[in-house]
C-alpha positions as CSV (number, residue, x, y, z in Angstrom):
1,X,74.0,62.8,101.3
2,X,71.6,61.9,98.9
3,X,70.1,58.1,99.0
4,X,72.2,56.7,95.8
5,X,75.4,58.1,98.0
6,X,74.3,56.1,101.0
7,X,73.5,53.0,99.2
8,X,77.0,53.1,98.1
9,X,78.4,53.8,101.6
10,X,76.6,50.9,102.5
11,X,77.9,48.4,99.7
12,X,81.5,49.9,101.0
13,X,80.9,49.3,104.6
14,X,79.4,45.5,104.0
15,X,82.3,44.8,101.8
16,X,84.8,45.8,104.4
17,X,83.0,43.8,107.3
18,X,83.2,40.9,105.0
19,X,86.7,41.1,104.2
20,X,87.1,41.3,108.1
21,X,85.0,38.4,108.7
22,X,86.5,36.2,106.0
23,X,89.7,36.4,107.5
24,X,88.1,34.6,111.1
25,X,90.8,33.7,113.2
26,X,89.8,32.3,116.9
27,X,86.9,34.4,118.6
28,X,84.7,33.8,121.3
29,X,81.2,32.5,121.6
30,X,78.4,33.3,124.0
31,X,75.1,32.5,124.5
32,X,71.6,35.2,124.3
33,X,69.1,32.8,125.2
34,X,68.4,29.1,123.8
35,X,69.4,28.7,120.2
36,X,70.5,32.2,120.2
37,X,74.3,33.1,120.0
38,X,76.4,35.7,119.5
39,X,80.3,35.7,118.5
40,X,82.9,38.2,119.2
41,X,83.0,38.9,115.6
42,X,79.2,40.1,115.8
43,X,80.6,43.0,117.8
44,X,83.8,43.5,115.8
45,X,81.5,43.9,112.5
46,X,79.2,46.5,113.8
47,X,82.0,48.4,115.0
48,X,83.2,48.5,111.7
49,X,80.3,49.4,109.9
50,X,79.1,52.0,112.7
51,X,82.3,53.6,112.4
52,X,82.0,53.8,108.6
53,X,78.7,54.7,108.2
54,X,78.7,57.7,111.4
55,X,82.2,58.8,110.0
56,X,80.3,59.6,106.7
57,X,77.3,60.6,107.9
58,X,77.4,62.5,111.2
59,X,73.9,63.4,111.0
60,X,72.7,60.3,111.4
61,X,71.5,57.9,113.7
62,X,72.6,54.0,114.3
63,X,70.7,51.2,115.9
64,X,72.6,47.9,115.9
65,X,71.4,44.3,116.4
66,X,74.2,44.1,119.0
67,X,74.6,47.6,120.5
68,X,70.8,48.9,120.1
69,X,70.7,52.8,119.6
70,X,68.0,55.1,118.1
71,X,64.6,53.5,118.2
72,X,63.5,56.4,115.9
73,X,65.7,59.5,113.9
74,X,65.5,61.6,110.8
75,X,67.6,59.5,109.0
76,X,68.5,56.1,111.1
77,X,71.4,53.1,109.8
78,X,69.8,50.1,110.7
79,X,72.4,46.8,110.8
80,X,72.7,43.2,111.4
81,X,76.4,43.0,111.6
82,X,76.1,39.1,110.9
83,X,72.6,37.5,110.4
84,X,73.2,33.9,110.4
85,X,75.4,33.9,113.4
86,X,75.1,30.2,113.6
87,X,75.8,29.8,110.3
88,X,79.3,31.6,110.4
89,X,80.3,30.1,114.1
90,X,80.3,26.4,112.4
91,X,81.9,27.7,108.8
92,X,79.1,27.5,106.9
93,X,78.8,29.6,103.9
94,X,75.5,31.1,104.0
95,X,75.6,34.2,106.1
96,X,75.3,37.8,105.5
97,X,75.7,41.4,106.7
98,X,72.6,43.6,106.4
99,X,72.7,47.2,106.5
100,X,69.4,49.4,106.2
101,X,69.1,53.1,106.1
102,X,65.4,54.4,107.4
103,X,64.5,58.3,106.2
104,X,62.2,60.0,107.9
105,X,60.9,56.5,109.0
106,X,60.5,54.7,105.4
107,X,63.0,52.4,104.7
108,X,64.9,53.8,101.6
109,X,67.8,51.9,101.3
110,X,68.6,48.3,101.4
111,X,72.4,46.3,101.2
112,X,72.7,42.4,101.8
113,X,76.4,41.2,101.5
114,X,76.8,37.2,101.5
115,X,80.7,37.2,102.0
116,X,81.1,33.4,101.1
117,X,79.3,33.5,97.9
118,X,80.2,37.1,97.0
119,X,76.6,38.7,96.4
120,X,76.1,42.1,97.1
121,X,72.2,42.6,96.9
122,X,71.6,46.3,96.8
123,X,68.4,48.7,96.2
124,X,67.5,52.4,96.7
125,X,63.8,53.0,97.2
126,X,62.4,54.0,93.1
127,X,65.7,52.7,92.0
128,X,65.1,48.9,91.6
129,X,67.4,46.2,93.1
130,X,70.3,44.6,91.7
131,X,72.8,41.7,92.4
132,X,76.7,42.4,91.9
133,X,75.6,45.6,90.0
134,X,72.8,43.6,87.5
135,X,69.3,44.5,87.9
136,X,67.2,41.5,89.8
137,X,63.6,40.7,89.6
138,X,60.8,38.0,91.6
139,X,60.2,35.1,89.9
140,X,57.1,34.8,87.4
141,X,55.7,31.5,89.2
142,X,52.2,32.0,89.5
143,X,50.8,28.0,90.8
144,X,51.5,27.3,94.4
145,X,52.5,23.7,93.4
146,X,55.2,25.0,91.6
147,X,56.9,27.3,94.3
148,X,59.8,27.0,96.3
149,X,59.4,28.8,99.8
150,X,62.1,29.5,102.0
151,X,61.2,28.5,105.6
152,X,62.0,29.8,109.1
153,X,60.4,28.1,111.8
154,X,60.8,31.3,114.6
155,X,62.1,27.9,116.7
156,X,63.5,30.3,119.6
157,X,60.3,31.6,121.0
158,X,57.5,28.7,121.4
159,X,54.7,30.4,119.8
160,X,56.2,31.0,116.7
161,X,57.5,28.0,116.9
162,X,53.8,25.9,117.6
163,X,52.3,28.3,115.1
164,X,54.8,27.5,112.2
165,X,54.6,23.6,113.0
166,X,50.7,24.1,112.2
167,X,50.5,25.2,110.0
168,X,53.7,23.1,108.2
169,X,51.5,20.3,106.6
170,X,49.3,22.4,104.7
171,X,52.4,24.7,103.2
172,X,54.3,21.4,102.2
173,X,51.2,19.5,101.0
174,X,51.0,22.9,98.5
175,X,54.3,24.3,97.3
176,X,56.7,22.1,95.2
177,X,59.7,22.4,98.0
178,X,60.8,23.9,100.9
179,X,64.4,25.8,102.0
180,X,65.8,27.1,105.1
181,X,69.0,29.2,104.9
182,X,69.5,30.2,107.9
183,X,69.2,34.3,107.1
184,X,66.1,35.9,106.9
185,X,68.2,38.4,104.4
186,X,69.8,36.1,102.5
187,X,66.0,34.7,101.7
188,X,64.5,38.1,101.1
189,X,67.3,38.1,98.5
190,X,66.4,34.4,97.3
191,X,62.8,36.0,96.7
192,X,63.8,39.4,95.3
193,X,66.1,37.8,92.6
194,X,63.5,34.8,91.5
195,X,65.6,32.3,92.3
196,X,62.7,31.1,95.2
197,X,59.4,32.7,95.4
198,X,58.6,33.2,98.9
199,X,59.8,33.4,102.3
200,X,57.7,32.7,105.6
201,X,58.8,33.1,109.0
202,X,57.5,34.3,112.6
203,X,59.0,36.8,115.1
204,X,61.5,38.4,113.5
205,X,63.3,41.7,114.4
206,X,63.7,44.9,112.3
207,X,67.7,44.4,111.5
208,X,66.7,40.8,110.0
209,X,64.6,42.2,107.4
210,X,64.3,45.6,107.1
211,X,67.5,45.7,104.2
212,X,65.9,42.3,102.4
213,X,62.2,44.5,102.2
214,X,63.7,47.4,100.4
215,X,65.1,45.0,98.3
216,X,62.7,42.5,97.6
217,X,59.9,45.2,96.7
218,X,62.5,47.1,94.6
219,X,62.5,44.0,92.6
220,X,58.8,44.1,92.6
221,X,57.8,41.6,95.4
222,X,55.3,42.1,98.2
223,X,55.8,41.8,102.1
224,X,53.1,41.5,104.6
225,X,52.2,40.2,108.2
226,X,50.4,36.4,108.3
227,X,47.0,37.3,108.8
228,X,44.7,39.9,106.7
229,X,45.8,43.1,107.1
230,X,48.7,43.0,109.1
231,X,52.2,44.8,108.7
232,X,55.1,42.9,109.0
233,X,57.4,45.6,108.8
234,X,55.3,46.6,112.2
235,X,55.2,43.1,114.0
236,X,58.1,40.8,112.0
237,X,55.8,38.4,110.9
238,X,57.1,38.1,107.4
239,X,55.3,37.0,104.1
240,X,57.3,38.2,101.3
241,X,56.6,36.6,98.0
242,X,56.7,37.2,94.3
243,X,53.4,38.8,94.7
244,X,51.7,36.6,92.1
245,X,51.2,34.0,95.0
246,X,50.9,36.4,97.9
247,X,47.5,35.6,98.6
248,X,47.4,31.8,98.7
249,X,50.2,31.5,100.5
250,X,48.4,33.7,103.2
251,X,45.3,31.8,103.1
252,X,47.3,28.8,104.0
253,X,49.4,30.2,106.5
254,X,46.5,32.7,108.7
255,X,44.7,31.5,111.4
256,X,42.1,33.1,112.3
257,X,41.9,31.2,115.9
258,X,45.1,32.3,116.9
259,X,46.0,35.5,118.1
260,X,48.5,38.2,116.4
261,X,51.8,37.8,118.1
262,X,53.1,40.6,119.6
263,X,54.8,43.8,117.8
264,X,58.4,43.8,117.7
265,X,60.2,45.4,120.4
């Protein structure tokens, strides 16, 4: 199946777990870890979109936020069945469903589906992006003091936590405002349709942004790790911006005393 085929499989399959999601009834809650929760509708969605997607494309490989699977494949799904769990368990609008597809190990397709707002944010790598079938681009801001930066503050591990809290005053004392969503995909799509012009956050895992990358740079943005040099694809990390303020925005936010966090797992 060629990628323009699986992009489409993968606005399908998001559109069906958001019908599914939008219908909510009761469902159970538990816990990961602190701040971290997962519903039985997380499970219910990746099931769907598993099934979809594998049904399809029997050649391929799956690796789920909440089942795992495939660290590495020829061609690999990769899917956040709900990113912004919180978001969803209290009714709030702002979540998404994030599905990825990985080629040879270069993500190559990207699909972000905000079921309460009804944007589908799709891309194929050399294709561009687009919202709801229109073409998207990053925003031309080019002055720090007129940015808006989307915020995540890592706040369920620690370090990422200190680490974003340092270097806070110094972002806020730059940029014209600050936003937090609650879904890293949702603000890689912020970014990649120039509505905001970046997004920062620490410690993030593969299924949270590896959909919002291939669409952000489709739409001609630029993701990198914090500190000079490093991939955040490879450690989660994340500095995606329009480009045009890539650089400052990293001289704010590296420092060089601290230590690169770990790579993802």
């Amino acid at each position: 199946m060629e990628l323009l085929e699986k992009a489409r499989l993968a606005e399908r399959a998001a559109r069906a777990s958001g019908e599914m999601l939008e219908r909510r009834g009761d469902f159970s809650v538990s816990r990961k870890s602190e701040n971290d929760f997962v519903t039985q509708m997380d499970f219910k969605s990746e099931a769907l979109i598993r099934d979809m997607l594998l049904t399809a494309c029997p050649g391929d490989e799956f690796f789920g936020e909440e089942g795992g699977g495939a660290q590495q494949a020829a061609g690999r799904w990769i899917v956040d069945p709900i990113d912004g769990t919180a978001n969803y368990m209290r009714n709030h609008r702002l979540y998404t469903i994030s599905i990825a597809y990985e080629r040879e190990g270069e993500l190559a397709v990207g699909c972000v589906f905000c079921p309460g707002t009804n944007e589908l944010f799709s891309a194929v790598r050399g294709h561009g992006a687009t919202l709801n079938g229109r073409p998207i681009r990053v925003s031309g801001t080019s002055l720090l003091r007129d940015a808006f930066v989307h915020l995540g503050f890592g706040h369920r591990n620690p370090a990422c936590l200190a680490r974003t809290l340092a270097r806070f005053p110094a972002l806020m004392g730059a940029v014209s405002d600050v936003r937090r969503s609650g879904t890293a995909a949702y603000d890689l799509c912020c970014v990649a349709d120039g509505r905001s012009d970046a997004f920062v956050e620490l410690g993030l895992n593969l299924y949270d942004y590896a959909a919002g990358y291939v669409i952000l740079t489709e739409a001609g943005g630029r993701l990198t790790g914090w500190q000079a040099g490093e991939d955040g694809i490879a450690t989660g990390n994340i500095l995606a911006t329009n480009a045009l303020l890539h650089e400052p925005l990293r001289r704010i936010l590296c420092d060089t005393a601290s230590q690169n966090l770990p790579a993802r797992p």
